[in-house]
N, C-alpha and C positions, 0 to 999 in steps of 0.2 A: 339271368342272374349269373353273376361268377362266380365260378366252380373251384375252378385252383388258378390263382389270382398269380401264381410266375408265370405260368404261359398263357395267360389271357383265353381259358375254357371256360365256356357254359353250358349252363344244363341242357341248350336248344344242342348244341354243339354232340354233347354225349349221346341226347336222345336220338340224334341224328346218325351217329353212329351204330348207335343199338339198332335201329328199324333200319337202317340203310345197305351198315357194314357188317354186321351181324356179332356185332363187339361181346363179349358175356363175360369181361374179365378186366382187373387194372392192368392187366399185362396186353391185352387187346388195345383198351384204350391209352397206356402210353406208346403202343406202336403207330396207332392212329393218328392219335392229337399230340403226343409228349405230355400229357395232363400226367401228374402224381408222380415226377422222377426226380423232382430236387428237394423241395422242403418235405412234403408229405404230409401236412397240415389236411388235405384238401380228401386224402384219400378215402376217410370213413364217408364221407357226403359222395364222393364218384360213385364208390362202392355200394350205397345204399339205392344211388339215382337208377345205376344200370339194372340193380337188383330188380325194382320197379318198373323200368322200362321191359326187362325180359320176362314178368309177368304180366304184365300189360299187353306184348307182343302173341306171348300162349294162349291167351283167353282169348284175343281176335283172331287167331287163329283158330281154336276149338270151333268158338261164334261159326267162321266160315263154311266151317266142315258142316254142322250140324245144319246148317241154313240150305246147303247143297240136295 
């Protein structure tokens, strides 16, 4: 699905960043993607997405630790 519809972002795109590039910020992901730097319509949804992908990312991590 698209995310911020002027630069052609998606949510696979942000998650990608989050788990990949270790994005935890709109200031990360417009240096990444350019997502949320002209209209800004899109920024509450980035905003929320990353939020969820960087708790998503700490529980698989805990997961790991505790599994070790």
């Amino acid at each position: 699905m698209y995310v911020c519809i002027c630069k052609s972002v998606t949510d696979s795109q942000i998650r990608k960043c989050v788990r990949d590039k270790g994005v935890r910020n709109l200031r990360g992901l417009r240096r990444e993607l350019g997502a949320c730097d002209q209209c800004g319509k899109c920024a509450p949804e980035a905003r929320q997405l990353i939020s969820e992908c960087v708790d998503e990312t700490r529980h698989h991590d805990r997961h790991l630790l505790t599994a070790a």
